[in-house]
C-alpha positions in Angstrom: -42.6 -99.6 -56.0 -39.6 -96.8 -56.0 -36.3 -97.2 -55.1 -35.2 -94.1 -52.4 -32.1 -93.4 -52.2 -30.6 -93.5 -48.2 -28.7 -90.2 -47.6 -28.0 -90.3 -43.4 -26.0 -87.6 -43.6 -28.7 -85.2 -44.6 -31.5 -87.1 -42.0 -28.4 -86.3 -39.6 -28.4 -82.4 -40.2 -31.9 -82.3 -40.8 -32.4 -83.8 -37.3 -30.1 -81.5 -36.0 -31.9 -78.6 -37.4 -34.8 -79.9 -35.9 -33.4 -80.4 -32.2 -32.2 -76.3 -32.6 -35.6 -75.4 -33.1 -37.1 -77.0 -30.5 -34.5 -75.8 -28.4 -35.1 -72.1 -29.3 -38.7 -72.6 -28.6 -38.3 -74.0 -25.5 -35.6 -71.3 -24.5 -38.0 -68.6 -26.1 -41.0 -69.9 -24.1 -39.0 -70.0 -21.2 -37.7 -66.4 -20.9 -39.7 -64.5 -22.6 -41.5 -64.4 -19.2 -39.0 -62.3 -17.3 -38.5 -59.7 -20.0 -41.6 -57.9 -20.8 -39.5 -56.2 -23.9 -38.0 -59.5 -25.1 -38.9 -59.9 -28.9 -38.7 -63.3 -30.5 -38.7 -62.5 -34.0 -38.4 -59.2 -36.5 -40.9 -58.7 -38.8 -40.0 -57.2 -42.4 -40.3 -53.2 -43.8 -40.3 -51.1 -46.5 -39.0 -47.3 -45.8 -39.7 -45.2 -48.9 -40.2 -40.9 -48.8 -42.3 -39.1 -50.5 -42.2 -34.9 -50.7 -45.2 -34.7 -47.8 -44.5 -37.7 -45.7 -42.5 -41.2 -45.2 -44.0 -44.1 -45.5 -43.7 -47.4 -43.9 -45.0 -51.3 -44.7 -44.6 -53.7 -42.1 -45.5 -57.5 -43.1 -47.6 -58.5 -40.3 -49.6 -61.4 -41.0 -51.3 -62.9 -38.9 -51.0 -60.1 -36.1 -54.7 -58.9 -35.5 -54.7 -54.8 -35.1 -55.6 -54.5 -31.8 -52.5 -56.9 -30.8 -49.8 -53.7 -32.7 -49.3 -50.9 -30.5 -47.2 -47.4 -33.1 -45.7 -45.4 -30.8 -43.4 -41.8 -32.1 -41.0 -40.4 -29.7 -38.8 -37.8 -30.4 -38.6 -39.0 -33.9 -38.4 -42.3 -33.7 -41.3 -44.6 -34.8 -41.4 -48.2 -32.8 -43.7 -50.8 -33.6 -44.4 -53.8 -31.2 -46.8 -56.5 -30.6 -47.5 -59.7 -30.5 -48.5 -62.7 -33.1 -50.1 -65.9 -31.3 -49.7 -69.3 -32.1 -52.5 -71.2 -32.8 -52.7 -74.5 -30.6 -52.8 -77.7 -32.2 -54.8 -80.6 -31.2 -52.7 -83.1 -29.4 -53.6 -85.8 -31.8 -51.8 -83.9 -34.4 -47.8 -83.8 -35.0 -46.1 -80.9 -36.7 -43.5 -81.7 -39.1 -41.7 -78.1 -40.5 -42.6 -74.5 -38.5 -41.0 -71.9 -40.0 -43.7 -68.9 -38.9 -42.4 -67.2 -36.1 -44.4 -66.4 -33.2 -44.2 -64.2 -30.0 -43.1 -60.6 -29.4 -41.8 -58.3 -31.7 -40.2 -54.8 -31.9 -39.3 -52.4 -34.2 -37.6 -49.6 -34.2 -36.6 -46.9 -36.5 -35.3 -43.4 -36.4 -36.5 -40.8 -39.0 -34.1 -38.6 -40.5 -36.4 -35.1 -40.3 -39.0 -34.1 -38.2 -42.5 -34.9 -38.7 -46.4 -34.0 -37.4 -46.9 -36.9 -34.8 -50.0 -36.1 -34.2 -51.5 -36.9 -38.2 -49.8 -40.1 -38.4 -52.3 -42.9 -40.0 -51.7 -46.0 -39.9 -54.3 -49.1 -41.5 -54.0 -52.3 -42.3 -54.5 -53.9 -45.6 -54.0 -58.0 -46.5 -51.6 -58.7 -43.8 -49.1 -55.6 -44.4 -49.4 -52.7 -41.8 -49.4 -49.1 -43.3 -47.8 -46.3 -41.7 -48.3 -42.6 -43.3 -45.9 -40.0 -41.6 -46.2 -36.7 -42.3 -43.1 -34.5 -42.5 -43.2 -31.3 -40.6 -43.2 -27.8 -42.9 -39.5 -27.4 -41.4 -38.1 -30.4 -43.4 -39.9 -30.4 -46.2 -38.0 -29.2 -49.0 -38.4 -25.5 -50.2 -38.1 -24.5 -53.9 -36.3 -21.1 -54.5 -37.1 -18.9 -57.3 -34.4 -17.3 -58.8 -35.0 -13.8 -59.7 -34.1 -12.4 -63.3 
């Protein structure tokens, strides 16, 4: 038989971290309702530019494809959906969630031009994958300099 150590301090926070969750699910729950563009949590991207085109990964795990919806507007790319939370049995308790669930958005404003019509986007093991190419306007030009 072990000995454990009583720390109530730490059950004390830990219960308190537990009673703000379940408040911001509730409150979450609750609103998001009323506000058709209310977004409950931000999933994570990478930005990186090549010479041809920029390219985004969004982690999205989780989020089936038909759920995403890529929109490009004057520049700006915005990426929104929705991931579901699976429903557990009744007879089961749940003792740490720390996957987020609900509506999300993302925003982000390209810095030059690009071709809305060819962008492709795919998934691939949970991460979304967004090629957009840059217009001939902003891509940069090499000048020859004549001897």
């Amino acid at each position: 038989m072990a000995i454990i150590r009583w720390r109530p301090m730490r059950e004390m926070v830990m219960m308190g971290d537990e009673i703000a969750r379940r408040v911001a699910r509730e409150m979450r729950d609750t609103y998001s309702d009323f506000d058709e563009h209310t977004t409950s949590w931000r999933p994570m991207l990478d930005v990186s530019e090549s010479m041809d085109s920029y390219n985004v990964k969004i982690d999205l795990a989780g989020v089936k494809p038909e759920e995403v919806s890529i929109e490009v507007n004057d520049d700006v790319l915005t990426v929104s959906g929705e991931r579901k939370e699976e429903k557990v049995s009744d007879d089961q308790d749940t003792h740490l969630q720390e996957i987020a669930y609900g509506k999300f958005a993302r925003s982000l404003r390209l810095p030059m031009p690009i071709y809305s019509e060819n962008v492709k986007a795919k998934f691939d093991g949970g991460i979304l994958k967004i090629t957009l190419p840059k217009s001939e306007k902003s891509k940069p030009k090499r000048i020859e300099i004549e001897k």
